[in-house]
One Martini backbone bead per residue (centre of mass of N, CA, C, O) as a GRO file, in nm:
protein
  209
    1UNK     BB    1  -6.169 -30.671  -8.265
    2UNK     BB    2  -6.051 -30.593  -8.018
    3UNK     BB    3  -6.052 -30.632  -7.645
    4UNK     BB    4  -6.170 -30.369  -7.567
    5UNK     BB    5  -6.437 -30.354  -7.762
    6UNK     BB    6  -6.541 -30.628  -7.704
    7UNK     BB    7  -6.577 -30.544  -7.373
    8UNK     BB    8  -6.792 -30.298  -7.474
    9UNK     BB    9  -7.010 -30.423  -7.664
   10UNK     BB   10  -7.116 -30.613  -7.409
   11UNK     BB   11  -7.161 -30.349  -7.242
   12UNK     BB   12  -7.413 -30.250  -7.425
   13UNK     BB   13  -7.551 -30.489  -7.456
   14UNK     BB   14  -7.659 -30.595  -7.221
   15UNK     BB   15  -7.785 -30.316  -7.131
   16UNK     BB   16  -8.010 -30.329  -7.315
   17UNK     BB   17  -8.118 -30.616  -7.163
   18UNK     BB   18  -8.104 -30.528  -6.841
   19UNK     BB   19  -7.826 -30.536  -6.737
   20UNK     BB   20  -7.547 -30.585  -6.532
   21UNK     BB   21  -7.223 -30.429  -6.542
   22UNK     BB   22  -6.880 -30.488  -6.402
   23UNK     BB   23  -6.548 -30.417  -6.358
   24UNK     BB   24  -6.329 -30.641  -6.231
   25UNK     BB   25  -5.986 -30.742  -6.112
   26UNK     BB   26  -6.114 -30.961  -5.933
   27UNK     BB   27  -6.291 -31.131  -5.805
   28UNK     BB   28  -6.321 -31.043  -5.491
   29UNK     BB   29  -6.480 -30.775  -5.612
   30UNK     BB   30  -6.685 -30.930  -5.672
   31UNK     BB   31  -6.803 -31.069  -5.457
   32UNK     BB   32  -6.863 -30.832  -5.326
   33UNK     BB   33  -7.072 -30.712  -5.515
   34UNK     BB   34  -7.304 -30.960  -5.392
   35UNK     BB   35  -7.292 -30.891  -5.093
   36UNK     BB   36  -7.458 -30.618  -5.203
   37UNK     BB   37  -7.673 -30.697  -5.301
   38UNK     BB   38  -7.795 -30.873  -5.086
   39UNK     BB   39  -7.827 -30.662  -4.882
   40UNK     BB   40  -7.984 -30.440  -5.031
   41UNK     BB   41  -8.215 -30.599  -5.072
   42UNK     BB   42  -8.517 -30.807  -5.020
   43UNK     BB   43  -8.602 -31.068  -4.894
   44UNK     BB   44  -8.675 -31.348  -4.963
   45UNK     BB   45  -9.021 -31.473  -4.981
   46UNK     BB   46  -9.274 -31.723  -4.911
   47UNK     BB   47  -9.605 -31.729  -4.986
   48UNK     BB   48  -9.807 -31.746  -4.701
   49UNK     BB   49 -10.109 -31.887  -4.562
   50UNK     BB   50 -10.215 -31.991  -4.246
   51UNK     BB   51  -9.982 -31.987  -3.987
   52UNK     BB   52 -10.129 -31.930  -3.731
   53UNK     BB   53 -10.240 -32.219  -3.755
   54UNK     BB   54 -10.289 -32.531  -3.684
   55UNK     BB   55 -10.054 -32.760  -3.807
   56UNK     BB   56  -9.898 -32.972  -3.998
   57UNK     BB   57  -9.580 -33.064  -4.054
   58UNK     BB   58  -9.564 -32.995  -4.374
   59UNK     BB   59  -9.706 -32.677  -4.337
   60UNK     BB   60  -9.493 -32.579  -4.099
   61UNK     BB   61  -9.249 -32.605  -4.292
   62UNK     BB   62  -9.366 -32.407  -4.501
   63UNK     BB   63  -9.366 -32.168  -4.319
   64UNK     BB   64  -9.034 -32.165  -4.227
   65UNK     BB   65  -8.936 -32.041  -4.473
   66UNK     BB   66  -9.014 -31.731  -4.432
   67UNK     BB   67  -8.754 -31.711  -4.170
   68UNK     BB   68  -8.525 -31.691  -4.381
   69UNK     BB   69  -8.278 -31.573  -4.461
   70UNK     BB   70  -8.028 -31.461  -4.671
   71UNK     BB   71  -7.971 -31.637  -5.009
   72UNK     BB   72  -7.661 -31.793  -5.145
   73UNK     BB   73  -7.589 -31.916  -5.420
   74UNK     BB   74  -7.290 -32.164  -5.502
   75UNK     BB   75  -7.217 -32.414  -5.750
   76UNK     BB   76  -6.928 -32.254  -5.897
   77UNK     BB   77  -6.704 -32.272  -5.708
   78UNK     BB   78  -6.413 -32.245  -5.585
   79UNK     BB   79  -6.280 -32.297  -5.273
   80UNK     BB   80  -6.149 -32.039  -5.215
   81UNK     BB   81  -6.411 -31.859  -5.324
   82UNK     BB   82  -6.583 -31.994  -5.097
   83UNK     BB   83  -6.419 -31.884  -4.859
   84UNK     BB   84  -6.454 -31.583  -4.906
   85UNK     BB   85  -6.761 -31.579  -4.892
   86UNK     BB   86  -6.787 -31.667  -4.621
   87UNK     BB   87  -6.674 -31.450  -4.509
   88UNK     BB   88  -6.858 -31.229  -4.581
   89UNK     BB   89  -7.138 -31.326  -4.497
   90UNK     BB   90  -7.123 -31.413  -4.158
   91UNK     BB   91  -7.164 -31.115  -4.050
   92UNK     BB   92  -7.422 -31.054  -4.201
   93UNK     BB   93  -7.628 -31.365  -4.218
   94UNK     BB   94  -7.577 -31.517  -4.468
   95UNK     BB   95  -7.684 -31.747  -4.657
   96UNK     BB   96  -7.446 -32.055  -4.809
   97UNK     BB   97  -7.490 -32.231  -5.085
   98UNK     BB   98  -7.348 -32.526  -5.298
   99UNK     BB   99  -7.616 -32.726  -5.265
  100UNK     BB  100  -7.956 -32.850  -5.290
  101UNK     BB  101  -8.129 -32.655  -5.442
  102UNK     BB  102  -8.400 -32.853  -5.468
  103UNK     BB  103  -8.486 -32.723  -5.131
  104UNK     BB  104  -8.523 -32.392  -5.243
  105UNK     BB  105  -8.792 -32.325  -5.431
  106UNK     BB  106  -8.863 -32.064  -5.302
  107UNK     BB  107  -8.625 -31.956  -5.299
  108UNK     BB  108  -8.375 -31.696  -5.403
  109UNK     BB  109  -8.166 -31.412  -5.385
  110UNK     BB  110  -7.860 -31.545  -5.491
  111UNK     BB  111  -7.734 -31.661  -5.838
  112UNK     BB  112  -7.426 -31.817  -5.880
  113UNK     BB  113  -7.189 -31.795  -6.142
  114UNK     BB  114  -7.041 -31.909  -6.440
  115UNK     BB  115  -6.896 -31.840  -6.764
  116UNK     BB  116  -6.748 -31.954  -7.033
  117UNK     BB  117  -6.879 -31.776  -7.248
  118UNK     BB  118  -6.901 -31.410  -7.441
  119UNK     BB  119  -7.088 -31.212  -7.631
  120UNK     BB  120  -7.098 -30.901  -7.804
  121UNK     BB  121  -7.306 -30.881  -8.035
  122UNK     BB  122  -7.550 -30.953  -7.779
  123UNK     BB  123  -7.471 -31.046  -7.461
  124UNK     BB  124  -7.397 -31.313  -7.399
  125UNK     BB  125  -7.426 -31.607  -7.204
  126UNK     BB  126  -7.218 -31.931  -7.196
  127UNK     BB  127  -7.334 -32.190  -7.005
  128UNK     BB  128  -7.226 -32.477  -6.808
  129UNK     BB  129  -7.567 -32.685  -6.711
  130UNK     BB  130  -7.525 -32.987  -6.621
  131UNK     BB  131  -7.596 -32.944  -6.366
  132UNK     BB  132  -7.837 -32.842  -6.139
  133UNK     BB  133  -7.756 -32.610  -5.929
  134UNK     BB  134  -7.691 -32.426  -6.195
  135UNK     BB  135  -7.953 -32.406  -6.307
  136UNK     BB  136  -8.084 -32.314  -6.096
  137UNK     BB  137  -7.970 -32.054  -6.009
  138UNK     BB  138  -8.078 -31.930  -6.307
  139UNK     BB  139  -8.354 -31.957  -6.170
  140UNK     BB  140  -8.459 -31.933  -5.842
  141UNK     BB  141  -8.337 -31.658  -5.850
  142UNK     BB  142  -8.397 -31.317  -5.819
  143UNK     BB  143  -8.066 -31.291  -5.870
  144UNK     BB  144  -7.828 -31.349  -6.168
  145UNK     BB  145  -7.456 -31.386  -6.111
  146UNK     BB  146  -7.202 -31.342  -6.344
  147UNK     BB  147  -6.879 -31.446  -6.427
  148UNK     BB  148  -6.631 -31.333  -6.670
  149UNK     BB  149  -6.378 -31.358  -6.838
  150UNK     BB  150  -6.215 -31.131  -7.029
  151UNK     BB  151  -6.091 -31.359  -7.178
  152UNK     BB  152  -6.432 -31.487  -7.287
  153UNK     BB  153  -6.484 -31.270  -7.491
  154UNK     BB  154  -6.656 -31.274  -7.784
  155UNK     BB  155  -6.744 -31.138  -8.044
  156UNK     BB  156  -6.902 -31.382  -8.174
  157UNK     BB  157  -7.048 -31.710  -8.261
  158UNK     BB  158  -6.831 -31.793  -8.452
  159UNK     BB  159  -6.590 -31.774  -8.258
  160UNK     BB  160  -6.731 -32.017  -8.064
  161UNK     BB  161  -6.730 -32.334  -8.287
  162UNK     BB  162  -6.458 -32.465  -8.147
  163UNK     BB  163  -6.537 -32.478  -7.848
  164UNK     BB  164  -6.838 -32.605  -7.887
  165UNK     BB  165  -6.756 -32.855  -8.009
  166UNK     BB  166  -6.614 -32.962  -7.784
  167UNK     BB  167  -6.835 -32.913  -7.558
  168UNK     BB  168  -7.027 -33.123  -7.677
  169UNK     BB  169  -6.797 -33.412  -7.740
  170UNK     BB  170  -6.853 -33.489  -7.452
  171UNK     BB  171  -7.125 -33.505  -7.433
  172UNK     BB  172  -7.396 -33.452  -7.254
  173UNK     BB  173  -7.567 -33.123  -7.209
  174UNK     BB  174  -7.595 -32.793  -7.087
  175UNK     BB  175  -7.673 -32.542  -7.234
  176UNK     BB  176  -7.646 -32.191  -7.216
  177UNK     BB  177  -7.820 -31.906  -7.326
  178UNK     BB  178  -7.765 -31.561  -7.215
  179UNK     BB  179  -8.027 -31.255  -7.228
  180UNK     BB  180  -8.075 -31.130  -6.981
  181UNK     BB  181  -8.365 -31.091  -6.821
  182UNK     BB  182  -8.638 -31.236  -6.790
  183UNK     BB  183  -8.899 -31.278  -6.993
  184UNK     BB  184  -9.211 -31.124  -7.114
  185UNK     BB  185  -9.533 -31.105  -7.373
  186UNK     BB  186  -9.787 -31.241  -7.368
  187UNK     BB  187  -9.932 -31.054  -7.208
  188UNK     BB  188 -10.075 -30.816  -7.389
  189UNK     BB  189  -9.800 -30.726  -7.471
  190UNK     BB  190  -9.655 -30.739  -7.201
  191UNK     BB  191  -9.349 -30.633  -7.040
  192UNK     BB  192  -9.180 -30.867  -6.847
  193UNK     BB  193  -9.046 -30.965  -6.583
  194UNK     BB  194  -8.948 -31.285  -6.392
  195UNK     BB  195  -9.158 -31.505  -6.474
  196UNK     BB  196  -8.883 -31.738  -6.545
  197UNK     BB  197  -8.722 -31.594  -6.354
  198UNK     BB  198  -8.470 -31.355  -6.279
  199UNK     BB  199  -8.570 -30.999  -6.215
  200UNK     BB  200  -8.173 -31.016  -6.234
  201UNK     BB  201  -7.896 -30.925  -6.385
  202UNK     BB  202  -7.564 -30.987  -6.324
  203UNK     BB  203  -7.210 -30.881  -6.442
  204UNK     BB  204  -6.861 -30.907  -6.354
  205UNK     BB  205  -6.581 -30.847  -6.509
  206UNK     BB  206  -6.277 -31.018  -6.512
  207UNK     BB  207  -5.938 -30.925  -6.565
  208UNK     BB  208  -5.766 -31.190  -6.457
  209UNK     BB  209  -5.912 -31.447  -6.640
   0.00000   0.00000   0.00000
């Protein structure tokens, strides 16, 4: 399987299990993928009731969460690329953070995140999760944007047992292997989506890295 056919095969298999796929020639390009994303959607908001009575100070705060912007959280982005993203967000009023994600566990708009490497054979995303705040961005964020290099796409999973030996021979880490968006049937065997995570996947192909 050639490179071109590769990640064809890939985004055949992703977009089969509900992902969203698009090829960008630069970075630049995907960051702006996401900031329409998040434009787009609905802001994430805390369900919370009973804020309008006298409260004390823990649920009063918990209540101000209500009020929070929209939040792209990215703790995976190089410097350059977090200074771009911040150009971008600052004028539409995102707000950007990019660690202490356990602070904002009522959720997140969309996180941001890199992948190590795509399987086509199955549309899968292999990140290195090894970090606590890239674990959560792809847990409590209502979309999960992965951004992923198009020569970092395999053929099959036995084509990265090479590159996964060394990734594991490093120490305990947190490897993650994902396809689609979050789902379950546990409930009457009715296919749910975001259930467990978030109810978007979308994946960046980007052709320069």
């Amino acid at each position: 399987m050639n490179r071109n056919q590769c990640i064809q095969t890939f985004i055949s298999k992703a977009e089969a299990v509900s992902a969203g796929v698009i090829t960008v020639p630069h970075v630049q390009q995907a960051l702006e993928h996401v900031v329409t994303l998040c434009t787009d959607k609905e802001a994430c908001r805390l369900l919370a009731s009973g804020c309008e009575h006298p409260l004390s100070q823990e649920p009063a705060d918990l209540c101000r969460l209500k009020e929070w912007s929209k939040i792209i959280a990215a703790p995976d982005l190089a410097a350059g690329d977090l200074e771009t993203l911040t150009n971008l967000c600052r004028p539409l009023g995102i707000r950007l953070i990019e660690k202490g994600l356990h602070s904002h566990l009522g959720g997140l708009d969309i996180g941001l995140t890199w992948a190590r490497y795509g399987i086509a054979e199955n549309g899968t995303l292999v990140l290195d999760s090894s970090r606590e705040d890239i674990r959560l961005a792809g847990m409590i964020s209502e979309i999960h944007t992965v951004l992923i290099g198009a020569s970092s796409i395999a053929a099959t999973a036995d084509d990265l047992l090479e590159p996964l030996t060394r990734l594991f021979a490093d120490g305990p880490n947190y490897t993650a292997f994902i396809t689609g968006a979050s789902r379950t049937a546990d409930i009457e065997r009715v296919l749910a989506l975001g259930v467990h995570g978030p109810l978007e996947l979308h994946i960046c192909i980007v052709q320069d890295c």
